[in-house]
N, C-alpha and C positions, 0 to 999 in steps of 0.2 A: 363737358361735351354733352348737347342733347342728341339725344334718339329719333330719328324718323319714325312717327308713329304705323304702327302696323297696318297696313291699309289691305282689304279684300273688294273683288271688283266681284261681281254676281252677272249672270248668264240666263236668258229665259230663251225657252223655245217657246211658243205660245201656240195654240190650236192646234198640236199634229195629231195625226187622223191613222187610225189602224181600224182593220176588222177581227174580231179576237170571240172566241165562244168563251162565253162568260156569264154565268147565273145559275141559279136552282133547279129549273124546269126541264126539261126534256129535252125540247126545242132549242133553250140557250147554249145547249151539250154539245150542239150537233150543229148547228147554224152557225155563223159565225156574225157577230154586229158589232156594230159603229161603235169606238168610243173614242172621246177629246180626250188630250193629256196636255195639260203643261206643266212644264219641267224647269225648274230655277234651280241652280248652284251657284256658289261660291267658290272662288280659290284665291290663291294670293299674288293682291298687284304686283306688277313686276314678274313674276312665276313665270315658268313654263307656258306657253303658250294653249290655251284649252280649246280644240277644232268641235266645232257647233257638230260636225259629220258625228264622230265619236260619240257626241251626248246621244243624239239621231240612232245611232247605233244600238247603243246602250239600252235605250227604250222599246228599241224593235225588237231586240234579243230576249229582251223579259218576258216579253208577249207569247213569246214562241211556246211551242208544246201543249199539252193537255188545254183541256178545258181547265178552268177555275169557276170559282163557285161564287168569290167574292170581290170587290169591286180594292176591298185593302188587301185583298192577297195581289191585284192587280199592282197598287201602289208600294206593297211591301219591298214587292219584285225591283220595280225601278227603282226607287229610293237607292236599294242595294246597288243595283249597278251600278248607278250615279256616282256611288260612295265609294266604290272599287275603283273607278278613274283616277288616275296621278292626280296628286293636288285638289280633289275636291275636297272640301271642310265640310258643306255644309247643301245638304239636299231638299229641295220639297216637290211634290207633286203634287197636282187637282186631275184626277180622272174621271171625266163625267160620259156616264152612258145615257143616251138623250131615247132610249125605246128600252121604257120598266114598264112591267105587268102590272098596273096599278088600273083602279076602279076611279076615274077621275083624271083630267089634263095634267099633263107635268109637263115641263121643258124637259129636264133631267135630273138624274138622281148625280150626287159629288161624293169623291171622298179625298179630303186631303190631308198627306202625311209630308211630316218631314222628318230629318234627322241629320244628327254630323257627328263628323272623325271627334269630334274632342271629346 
């Protein structure tokens, strides 16, 4: 008798938009700015059903509270959430803040993490 291979289906929100106070400076403490997030998980085909609202959720809840300082304590956050959801395996996020105090044009600054249950 063979096995149906283990199969996982993956989930992107792509481009969502929060204002979150976030950086080193004074200004970034107390102002709140723009940052992109995309958010990719995993869980497994067939599973429980995974509602895009929830990841949405997830991401928004991280955000919440204090200032942060750092762009991976931003992605630490969601990672986690992500990975706290029934059924996710497997997390990554790209957070990019597109307004950093740099000497010279930038799009934005990224930082992208991932992680999973195994």
């Amino acid at each position: 008798m063979t096995h149906a291979p283990a199969r996982s289906i993956e989930i992107a929100l792509v481009g969502m938009r929060f204002h979150v106070r976030v950086g080193i400076l004074p200004h970034e403490r107390e102002l709140p700015q723009p940052l992109e997030i995309d958010l990719r998980v995993r869980h497994p085909h067939g599973g429980a059903l995974l509602d895009y609202r929830r990841l949405h959720a997830a991401a928004n809840d991280a955000l919440r509270g204090d200032p942060v300082e750092l762009l991976e304590d931003v992605a630490t956050a969601i990672v986690s959430a992500a990975l706290a959801l029934e059924g996710v395996q497997w997390a990554r996020v790209a957070v990019r803040k597109p307004h950093v105090a740099l000497a010279g044009p930038l799009q934005y600054a990224e930082v992208v993490l991932e992680g999973s249950n195994a």
